[in-house]
N, C-alpha and C positions, 0 to 999 in steps of 0.2 A: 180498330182493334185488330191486330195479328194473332190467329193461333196457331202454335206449331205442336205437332204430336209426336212423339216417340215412345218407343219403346225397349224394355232391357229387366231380362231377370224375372219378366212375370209382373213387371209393372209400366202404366200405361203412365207417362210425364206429358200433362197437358200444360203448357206455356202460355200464358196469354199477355200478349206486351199493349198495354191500350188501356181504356176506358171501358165497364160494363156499363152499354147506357142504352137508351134507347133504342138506336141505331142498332147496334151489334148484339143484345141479350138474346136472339131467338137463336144467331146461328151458333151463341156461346153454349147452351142451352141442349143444342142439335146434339153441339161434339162432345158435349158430357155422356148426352144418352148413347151415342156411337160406342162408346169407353164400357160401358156399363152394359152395355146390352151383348156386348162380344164376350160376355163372361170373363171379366180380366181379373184375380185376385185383387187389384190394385192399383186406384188410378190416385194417380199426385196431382193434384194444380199447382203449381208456381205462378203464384201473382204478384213475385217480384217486378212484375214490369206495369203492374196496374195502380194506377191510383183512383179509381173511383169501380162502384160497382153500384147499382141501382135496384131496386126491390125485385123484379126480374130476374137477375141475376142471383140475388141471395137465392132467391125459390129454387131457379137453376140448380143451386150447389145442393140444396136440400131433396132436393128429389133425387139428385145423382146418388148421394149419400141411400138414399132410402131403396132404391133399385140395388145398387152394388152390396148393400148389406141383404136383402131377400136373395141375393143371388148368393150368397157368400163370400163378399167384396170386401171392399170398404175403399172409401175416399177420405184421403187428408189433404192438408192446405199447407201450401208452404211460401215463404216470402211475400207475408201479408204485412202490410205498413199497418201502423198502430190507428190509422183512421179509420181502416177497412174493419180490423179487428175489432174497433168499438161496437162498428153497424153489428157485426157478430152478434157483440154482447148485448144490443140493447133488444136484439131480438131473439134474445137465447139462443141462437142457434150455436154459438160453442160448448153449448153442453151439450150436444150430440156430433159435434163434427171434431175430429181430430187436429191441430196444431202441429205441424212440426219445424 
């Protein structure tokens, strides 16, 4: 798994091209709390380039979510393939996480 970060406008674009899986969830995980912890109004994931993500991962994005909004944040998901998005839903976690 690659991740590349940028930024523009007050929002932080975390890219991830790969696989959340075993191997790679901690340091995906790292660069969320990175995002979130620098006080960003706004961090995106683009997981157009991912097709699998693993329970690790889910927690990952839920935590980021959960730090970024006590801060005054918030994290949405973007270019998520409709398999990712199911994990989402079977674990509710899209009724708390933004879609764009």
């Amino acid at each position: 798994m690659k991740i590349d970060r940028t930024s523009k406008d007050g929002t932080v674009l975390v890219k991830v091209d790969g696989d959340i899986d075993y191997d790679s969830s901690r340091d995906f995980a790292d660069e969320l709390m990175c995002c979130v912890a620098a006080k960003q109004p706004r961090v995106e994931i683009d997981m157009s380039g991912c097709r699998f993500i693993n329970s690790a991962g889910l927690g990952a994005v839920a935590a980021a979510v959960a730090v970024a909004r006590a801060r005054g944040g918030d994290v949405v998901l973007s270019g998520v393939s409709p398999s990712i998005r199911k994990l989402f839903a079977i674990t509710a976690l899209d009724n708390i996480i933004e879609f764009k």
